[in-house]
C-alpha positions as CSV (number, residue, x, y, z in Angstrom):
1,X,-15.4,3.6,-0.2
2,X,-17.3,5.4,2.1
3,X,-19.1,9.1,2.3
4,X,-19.1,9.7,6.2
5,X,-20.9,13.1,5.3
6,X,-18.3,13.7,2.9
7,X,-17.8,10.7,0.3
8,X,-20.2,8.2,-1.2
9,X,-21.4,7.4,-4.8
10,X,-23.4,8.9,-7.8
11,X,-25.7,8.8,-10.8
12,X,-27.1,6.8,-12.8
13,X,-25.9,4.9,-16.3
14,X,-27.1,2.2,-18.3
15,X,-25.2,2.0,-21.4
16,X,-26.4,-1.0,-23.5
17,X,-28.4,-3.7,-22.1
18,X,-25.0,-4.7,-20.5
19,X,-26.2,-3.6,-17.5
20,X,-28.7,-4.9,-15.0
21,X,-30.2,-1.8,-12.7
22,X,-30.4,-2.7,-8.9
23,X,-31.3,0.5,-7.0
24,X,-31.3,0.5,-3.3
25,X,-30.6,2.6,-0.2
26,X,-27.1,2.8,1.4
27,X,-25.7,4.6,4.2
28,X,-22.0,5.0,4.3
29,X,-19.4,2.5,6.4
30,X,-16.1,1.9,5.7
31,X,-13.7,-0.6,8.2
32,X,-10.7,-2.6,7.7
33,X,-7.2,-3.3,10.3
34,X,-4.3,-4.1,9.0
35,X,-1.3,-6.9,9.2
36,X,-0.4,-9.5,7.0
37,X,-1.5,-13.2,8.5
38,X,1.1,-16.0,7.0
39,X,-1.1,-19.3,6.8
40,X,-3.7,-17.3,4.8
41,X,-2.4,-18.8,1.7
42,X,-3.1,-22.4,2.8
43,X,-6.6,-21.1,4.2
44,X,-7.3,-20.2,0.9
45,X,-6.7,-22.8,-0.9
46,X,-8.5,-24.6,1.8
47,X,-11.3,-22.1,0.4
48,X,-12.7,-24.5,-2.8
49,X,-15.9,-23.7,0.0
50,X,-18.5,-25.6,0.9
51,X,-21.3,-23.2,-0.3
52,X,-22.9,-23.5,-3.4
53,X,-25.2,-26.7,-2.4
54,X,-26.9,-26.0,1.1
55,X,-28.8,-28.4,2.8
56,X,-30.3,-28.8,5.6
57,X,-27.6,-30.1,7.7
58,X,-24.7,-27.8,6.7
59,X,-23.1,-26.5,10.0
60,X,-20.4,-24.7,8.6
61,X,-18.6,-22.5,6.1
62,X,-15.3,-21.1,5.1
63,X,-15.5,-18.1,2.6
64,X,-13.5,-15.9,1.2
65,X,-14.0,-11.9,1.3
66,X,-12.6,-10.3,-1.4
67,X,-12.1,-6.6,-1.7
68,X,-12.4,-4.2,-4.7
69,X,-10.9,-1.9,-6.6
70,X,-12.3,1.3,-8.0
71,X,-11.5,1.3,-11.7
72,X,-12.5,5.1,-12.2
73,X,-13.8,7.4,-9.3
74,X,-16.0,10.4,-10.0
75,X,-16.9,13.1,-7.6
76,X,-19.9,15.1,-9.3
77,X,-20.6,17.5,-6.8
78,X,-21.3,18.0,-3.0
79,X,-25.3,17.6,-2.1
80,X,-26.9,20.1,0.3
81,X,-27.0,17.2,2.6
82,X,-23.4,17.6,2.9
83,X,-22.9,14.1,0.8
84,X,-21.1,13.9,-2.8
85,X,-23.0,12.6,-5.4
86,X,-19.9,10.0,-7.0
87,X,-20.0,7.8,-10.2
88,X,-17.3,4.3,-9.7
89,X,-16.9,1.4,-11.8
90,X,-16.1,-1.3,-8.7
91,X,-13.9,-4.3,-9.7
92,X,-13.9,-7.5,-7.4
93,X,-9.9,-8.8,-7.0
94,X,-8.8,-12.0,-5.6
95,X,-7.0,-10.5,-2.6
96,X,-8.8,-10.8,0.7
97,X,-9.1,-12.5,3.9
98,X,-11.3,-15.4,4.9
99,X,-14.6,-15.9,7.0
100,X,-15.2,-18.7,9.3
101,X,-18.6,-19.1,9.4
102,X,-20.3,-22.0,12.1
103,X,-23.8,-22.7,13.7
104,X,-23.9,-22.5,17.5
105,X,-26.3,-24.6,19.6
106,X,-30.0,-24.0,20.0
107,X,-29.3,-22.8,23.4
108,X,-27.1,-19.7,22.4
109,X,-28.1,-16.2,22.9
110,X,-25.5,-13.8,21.1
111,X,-23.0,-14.0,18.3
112,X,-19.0,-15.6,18.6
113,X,-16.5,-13.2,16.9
114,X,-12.9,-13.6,16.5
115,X,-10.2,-11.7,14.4
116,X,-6.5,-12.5,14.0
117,X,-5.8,-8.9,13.5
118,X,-4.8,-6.2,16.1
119,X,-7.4,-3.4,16.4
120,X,-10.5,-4.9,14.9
121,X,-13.4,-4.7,17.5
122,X,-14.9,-7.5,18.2
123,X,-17.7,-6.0,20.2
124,X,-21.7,-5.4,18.7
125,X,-20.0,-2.2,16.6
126,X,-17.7,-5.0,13.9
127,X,-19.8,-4.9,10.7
128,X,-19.2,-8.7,10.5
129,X,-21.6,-9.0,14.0
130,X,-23.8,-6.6,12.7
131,X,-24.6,-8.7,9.1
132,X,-25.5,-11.7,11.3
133,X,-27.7,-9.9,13.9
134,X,-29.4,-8.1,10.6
135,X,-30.0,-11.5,8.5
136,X,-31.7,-12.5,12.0
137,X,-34.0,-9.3,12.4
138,X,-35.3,-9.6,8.5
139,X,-35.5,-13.2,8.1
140,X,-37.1,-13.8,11.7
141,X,-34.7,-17.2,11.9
142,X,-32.9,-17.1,15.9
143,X,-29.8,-19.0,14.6
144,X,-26.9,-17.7,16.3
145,X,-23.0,-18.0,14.6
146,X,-19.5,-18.3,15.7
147,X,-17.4,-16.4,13.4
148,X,-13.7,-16.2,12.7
149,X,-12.0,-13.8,10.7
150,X,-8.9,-14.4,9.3
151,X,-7.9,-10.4,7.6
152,X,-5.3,-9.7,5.6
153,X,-6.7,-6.7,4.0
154,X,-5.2,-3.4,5.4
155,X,-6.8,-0.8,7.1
156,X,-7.1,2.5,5.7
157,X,-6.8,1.1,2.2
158,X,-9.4,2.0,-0.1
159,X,-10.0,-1.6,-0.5
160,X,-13.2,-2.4,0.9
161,X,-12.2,-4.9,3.5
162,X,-14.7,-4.6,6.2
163,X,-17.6,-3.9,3.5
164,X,-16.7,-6.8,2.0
165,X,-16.8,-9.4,5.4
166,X,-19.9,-7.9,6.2
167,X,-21.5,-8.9,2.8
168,X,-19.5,-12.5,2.8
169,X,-21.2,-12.9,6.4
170,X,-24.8,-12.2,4.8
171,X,-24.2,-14.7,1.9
172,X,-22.9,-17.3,4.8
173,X,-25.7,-16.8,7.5
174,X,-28.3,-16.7,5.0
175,X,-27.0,-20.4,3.5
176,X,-26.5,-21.6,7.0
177,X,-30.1,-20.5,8.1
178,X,-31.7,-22.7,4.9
179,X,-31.2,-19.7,2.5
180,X,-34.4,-18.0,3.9
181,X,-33.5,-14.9,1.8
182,X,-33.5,-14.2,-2.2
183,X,-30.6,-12.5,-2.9
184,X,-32.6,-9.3,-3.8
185,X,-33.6,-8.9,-0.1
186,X,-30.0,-9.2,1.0
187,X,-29.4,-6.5,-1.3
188,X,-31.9,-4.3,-0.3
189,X,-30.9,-5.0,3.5
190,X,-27.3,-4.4,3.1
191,X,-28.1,-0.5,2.8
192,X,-28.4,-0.6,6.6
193,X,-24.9,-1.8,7.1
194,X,-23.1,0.5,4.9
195,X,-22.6,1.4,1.0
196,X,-19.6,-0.5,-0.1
197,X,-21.1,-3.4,1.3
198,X,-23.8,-3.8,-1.5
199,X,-21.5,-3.6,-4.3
200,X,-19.7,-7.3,-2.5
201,X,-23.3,-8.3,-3.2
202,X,-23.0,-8.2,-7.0
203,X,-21.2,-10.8,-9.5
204,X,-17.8,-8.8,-9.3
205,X,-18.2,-5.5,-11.4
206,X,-20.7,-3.0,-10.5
207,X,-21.1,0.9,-11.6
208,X,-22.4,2.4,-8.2
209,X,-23.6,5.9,-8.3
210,X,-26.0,8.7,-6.3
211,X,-24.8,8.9,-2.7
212,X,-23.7,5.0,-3.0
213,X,-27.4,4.2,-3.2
214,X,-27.7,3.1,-6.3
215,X,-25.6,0.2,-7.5
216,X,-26.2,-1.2,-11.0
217,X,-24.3,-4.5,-11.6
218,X,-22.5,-5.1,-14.5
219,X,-23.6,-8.5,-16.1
220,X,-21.8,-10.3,-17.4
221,X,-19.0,-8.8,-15.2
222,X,-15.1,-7.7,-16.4
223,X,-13.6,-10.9,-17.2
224,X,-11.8,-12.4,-14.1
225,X,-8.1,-13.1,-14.5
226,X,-6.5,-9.6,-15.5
227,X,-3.4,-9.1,-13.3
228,X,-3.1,-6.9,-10.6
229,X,-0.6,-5.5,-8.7
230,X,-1.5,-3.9,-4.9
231,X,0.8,-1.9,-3.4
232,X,-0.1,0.0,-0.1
233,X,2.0,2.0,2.0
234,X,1.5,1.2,6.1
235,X,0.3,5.3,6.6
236,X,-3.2,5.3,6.1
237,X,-5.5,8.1,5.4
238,X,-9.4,8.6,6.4
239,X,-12.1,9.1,4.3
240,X,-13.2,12.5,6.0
241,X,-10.0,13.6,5.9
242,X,-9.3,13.1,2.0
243,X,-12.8,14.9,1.1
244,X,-11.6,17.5,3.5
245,X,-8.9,18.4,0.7
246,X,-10.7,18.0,-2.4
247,X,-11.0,20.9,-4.7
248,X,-13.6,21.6,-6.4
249,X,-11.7,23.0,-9.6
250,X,-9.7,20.3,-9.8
251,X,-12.2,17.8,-10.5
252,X,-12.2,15.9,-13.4
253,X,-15.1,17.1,-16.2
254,X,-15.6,13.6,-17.9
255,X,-18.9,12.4,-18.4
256,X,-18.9,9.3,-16.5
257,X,-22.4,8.1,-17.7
258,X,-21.9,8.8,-21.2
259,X,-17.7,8.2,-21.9
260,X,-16.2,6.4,-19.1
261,X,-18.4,3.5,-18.1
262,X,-18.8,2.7,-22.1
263,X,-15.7,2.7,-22.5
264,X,-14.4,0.2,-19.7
265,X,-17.4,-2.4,-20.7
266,X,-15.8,-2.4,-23.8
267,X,-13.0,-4.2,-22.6
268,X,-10.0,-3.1,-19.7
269,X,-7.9,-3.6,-22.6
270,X,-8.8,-1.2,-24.8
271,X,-9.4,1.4,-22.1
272,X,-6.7,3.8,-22.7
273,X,-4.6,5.8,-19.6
274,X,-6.5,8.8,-19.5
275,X,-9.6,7.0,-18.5
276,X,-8.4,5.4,-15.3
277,X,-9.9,8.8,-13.1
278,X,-9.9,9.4,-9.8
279,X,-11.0,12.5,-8.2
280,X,-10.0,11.6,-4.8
281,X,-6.4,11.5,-5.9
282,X,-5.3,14.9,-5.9
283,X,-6.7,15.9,-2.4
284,X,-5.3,12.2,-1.1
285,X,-1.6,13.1,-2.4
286,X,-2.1,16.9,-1.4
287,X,-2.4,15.4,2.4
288,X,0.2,12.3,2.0
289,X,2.5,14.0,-1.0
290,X,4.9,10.7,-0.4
291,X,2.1,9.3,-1.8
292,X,1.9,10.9,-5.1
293,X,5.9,10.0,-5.3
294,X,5.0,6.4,-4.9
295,X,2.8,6.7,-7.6
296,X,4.9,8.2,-9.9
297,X,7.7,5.4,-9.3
298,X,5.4,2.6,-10.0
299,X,4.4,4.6,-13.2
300,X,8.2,4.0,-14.4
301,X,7.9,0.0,-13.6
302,X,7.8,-1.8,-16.9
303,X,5.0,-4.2,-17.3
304,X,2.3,-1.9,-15.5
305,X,-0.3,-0.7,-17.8
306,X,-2.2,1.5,-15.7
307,X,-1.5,2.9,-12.1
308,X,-4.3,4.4,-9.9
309,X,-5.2,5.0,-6.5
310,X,-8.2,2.7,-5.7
311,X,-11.0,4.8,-3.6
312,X,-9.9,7.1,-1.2
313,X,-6.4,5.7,-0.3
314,X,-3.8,4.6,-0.1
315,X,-3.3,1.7,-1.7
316,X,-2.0,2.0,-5.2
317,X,-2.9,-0.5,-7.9
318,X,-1.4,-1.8,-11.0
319,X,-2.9,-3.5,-14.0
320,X,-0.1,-5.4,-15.3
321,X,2.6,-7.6,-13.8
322,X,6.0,-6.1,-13.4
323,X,8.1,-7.5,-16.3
324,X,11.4,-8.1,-14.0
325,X,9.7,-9.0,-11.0
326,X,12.8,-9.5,-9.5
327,X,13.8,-6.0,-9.7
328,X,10.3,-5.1,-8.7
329,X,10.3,-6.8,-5.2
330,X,13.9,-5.9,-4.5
331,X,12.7,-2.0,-5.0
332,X,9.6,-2.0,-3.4
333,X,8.2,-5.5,-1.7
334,X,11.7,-4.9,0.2
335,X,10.5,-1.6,1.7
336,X,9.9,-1.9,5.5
337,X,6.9,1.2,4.8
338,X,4.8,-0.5,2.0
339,X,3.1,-3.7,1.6
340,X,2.9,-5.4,-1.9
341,X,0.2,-7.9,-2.9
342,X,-0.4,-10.0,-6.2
343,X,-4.0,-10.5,-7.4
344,X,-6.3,-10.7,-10.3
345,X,-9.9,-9.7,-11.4
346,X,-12.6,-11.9,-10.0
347,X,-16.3,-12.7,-10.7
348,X,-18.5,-15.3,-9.2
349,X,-20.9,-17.2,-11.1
350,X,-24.9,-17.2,-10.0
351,X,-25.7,-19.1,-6.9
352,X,-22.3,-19.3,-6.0
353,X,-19.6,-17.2,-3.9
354,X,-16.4,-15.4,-4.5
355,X,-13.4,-18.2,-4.7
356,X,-9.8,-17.2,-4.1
357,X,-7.5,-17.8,-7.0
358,X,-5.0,-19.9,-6.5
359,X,-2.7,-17.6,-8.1
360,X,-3.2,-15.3,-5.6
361,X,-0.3,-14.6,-2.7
């Protein structure tokens, strides 16, 4: 979730040595199409990737780029700057699309990019072409790529989609380049590129605050596996246009330092309804007030535990699985205007990168 002068992150928190602080700088990006791509599935299975062990003579890489969720969403007040200052807990969830990732000769000059999707630039301005041409300007390494992206994450979403190939292309040049970079550096670099993008940076749960400066990752993260249910309608809002609404008064007054990041590290099952917040709610369903209806029938689906808007719109998640899924996809997968997807928490271990699960559709 980006700012774009109106919508970033905020704060500060460490609440029990659960937390490891990484603070950095982070300006605000957020980019994504949309359209659903049928042989994903098989990609990511295909996806077991080659990337853990590098060696000198790896050529090529297939990753997957997961997106996020924001599990609470604070806006703690507008800057003079024109910023917010936000608080967000960040989940990582196995819904995503998948990064093609190969070496070009010693004789190329510029970056290959392809995308399956519609509407994604494929020109110097795609955050996956800037990632490579930044790992190349800090690590001083001329190795040039050909990359294909294979999206499946909508545009528009709230989801983190083009944050999150831009951070799967760092983690991918930097192995195909000898791993030239400490994973601290790629960090700190990523604050060029955009704020979301640092969070995909982390082990899969992260509590980002100040401007989206300041990520501090949760270790270890939310266990991975909880079910979760996306559901995004094809209108889309932007960012700008969602803090355009907000209102002031109608911000939420929990502490998210002291009561709302404690309480989610104590487990996502114990976190009771009232703590799923998100500020960006009201002013998102005040401009889209079909989407405030969509959350309120999903509310009424049996099996959902919690149901939230994840960052600034407008996809709608559920922690649960509908009990009668039947019903469930007859109702709403059925729906020509909405797009339904099936996923889970993730986490990545040390050294390695985000897998698919295989659960995932």
């Amino acid at each position: 979730m980006a700012d774009s002068k109106t919508n970033k992150q905020d704060g500060e928190g460490d609440p029990e040595n659960h937390v490891l602080e990484h603070e950095k700088k982070v300006v605000a990006a957020f980019t994504g199409p949309q359209r659903h791509v049928s042989h994903v599935d098989r990609l990511f299975s295909a996806v077991s990737q080659e990337t853990a062990t590098t060696t000198a003579n790896l050529h090529s890489l297939t990753l997957f780029s997961p997106c996020k969720i924001n599990l609470f969403l604070r806006i703690i007040r507008k800057r003079p700057d024109g910023y917010h200052d936000l608080a967000s807990l960040f989940q990582a969830i196995g819904f995503g699309d998948t990064l093609e990732l190969s070496v070009l000769g010693d004789d190329a000059t510029e970056d290959e990019f392809t995308c399956n999707m519609p509407g994604v630039p494929v020109d110097s301005s795609n955050l996956v072409l800037r990632a490579l041409a930044l790992m190349r300007e800090k690590t001083q390494v001329a190795t040039y790529f050909k990359a294909n992206l294979i999206k499946q994450v909508p545009a528009q979403a709230g989801l983190g989609g083009g944050s999150a190939n831009a951070a799967t292309a760092l983690w991918g040049a930097n192995q195909l380049m000898g791993e030239p970079a400490t994973l601290e550096e790629m960090v700190e670099w990523s604050g060029a590129l955009g704020s979301d993008i640092t969070f995909f940076l982390s082990r899969g749960t992260a509590y980002c605050t100040g401007r989206g400066e300041v990520m501090s990752s949760i270790d270890p993260p939310l266990p991975s596996g909880t079910p979760v249910c996306i559901v995004k309608p094809n209108v889309g809002l932007s960012t700008p246009q969602v803090f355009k609404a907000l209102e002031y008064d109608k911000l939420s007054t929990v502490d998210a330092d002291q009561v709302l990041l404690p309480t989610f590290l104590k487990g996502i099952e114990k976190v009771p309804d009232e703590m799923f917040i998100n500020d960006l709610e009201f002013p998102a369903f005040k401009c889209l007030p079909e989407l405030k209806k969509l959350k309120e029938e999903l509310l009424q689906v049996e099996g959902f535990e919690h149901v939230m808007m994840s960052g600034s719109g407008t996809s709608i998640f559920c922690l649960g699985a509908p009990k009668d899924k039947v019903a469930f996809e007859n109702k709403f997968k059925s729906r020509e205007d909405l797009q339904v997807f099936y996923s889970e928490f993730i986490s990545r271990s040390e050294g390695q990168w985000f897998e698919a699960p295989r659960s995932s559709t």
